[in-house]
Structures are given as C-alpha cells and as structure tokens.
N, C-alpha and C positions, 0 to 999 in steps of 0.2 A: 532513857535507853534509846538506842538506833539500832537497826537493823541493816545488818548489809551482805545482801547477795552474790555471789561469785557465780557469774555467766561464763560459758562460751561467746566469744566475739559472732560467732556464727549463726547466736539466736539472739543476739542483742536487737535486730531491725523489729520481731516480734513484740518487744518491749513498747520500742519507740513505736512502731506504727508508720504509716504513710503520713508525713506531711505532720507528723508529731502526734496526732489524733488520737492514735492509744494510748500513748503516756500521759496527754494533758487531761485522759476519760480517765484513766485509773486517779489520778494526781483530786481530780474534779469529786469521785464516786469514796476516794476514801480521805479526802483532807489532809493526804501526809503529802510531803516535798518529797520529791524522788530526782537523784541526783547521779550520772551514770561516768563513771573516770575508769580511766588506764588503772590495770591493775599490775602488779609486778611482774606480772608473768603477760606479755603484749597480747596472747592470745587469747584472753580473758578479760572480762569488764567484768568491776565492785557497781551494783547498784542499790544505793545508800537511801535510806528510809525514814525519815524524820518526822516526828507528829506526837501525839499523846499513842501511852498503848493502842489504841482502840484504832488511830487513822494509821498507825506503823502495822500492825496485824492485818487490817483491811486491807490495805494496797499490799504487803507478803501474799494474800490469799490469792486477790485477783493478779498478781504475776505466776502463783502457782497453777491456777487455772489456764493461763496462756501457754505457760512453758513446760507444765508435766513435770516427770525429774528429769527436766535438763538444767536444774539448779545444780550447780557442784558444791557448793558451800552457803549453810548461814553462817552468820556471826551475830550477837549481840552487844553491844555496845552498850558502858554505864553511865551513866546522865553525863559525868564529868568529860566523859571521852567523846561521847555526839558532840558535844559544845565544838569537838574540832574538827568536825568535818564540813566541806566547804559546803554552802546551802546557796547553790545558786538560780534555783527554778523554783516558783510558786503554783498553786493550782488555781490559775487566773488566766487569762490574755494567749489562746493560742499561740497566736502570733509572738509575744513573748518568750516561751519555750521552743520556736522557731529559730529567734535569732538568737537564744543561746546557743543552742548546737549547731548553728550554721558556722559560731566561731571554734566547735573542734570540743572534745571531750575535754576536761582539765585534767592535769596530773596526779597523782597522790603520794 
C-alpha cells in the first residue's frame, strides 16, 4: 500500500522545508520515501508515501502535524499500484534530496 496526499501548492514549502531539511527529518524520523509531483490540477501537489505500513503511517502523521487540515485529499494505494509510482528520494544524503528538487518536481 502507498499513501498519497493532495496539497495545496501554497503549503507545499512546509513539507519541504528550508534547504530540504524538513523533508529529509520526516523521510529520516519515519523510514518512508516521500516523493512530491505535479498533480492534475497545477495548483496542487500529490505527496506520495512509500515504506512498510508502520514508516507510510509515520511520515502521514508527521505531515499532518505540520499542515493541520490543509490536507485536501488521502488516497490509499494497493501494493500492485505503489509499484508505479515514481520513487525518486531516499532517507539518506541531505544533499541528495537537494539535488533532486533542484532538478524540478516530476510529472505524473
């Protein structure tokens, strides 16, 4: 199962943090991959949640600690359908999940 959140663009810097630092704490504090793209609607970011229950529930908690309900949507995702979302940041190398998003959210 995956988890995927639907933001406002407007609280998306929340997420990320300064310099990535909140994303790579939550990524660090719950073992899930956390992965943030264009959603169909441009004004809005899917942020996608990958891990065992336990590190996907973790990091959903500490995002809802950040953002309150300014979540607009979950989603749950079944094992077969996570398999396709793109997994491009680990919870390792600061610097790492820096030069990801320096290259630009990916699409979905």
């Amino acid at each position: 199962m995956g988890i995927v959140l639907v933001v406002d663009v407007e609280v998306i810097g929340a997420i990320i943090g300064r310099k990535r630092k909140t994303l790579v704490n939550i990524q660090l504090q719950s073992g899930a991959i956390i992965n943030i793209s264009y959603n169909k609607n441009r004004d809005l970011r899917n942020v996608e949640i990958t891990g065992t229950d336990d590190e996907q529930h973790a990091a959903c908690d500490l995002i809802k600690e950040i953002l309150g309900n300014k979540i607009l949507e979950t989603y749950y995702i079944e094992k077969e359908k996570s398999s396709d979302l793109e997994v491009t940041s680990e919870p390792t190398d600061p610097e790492m999940v820096s030069e990801r998003f320096a290259a630009g959210p990916s699409n979905v």
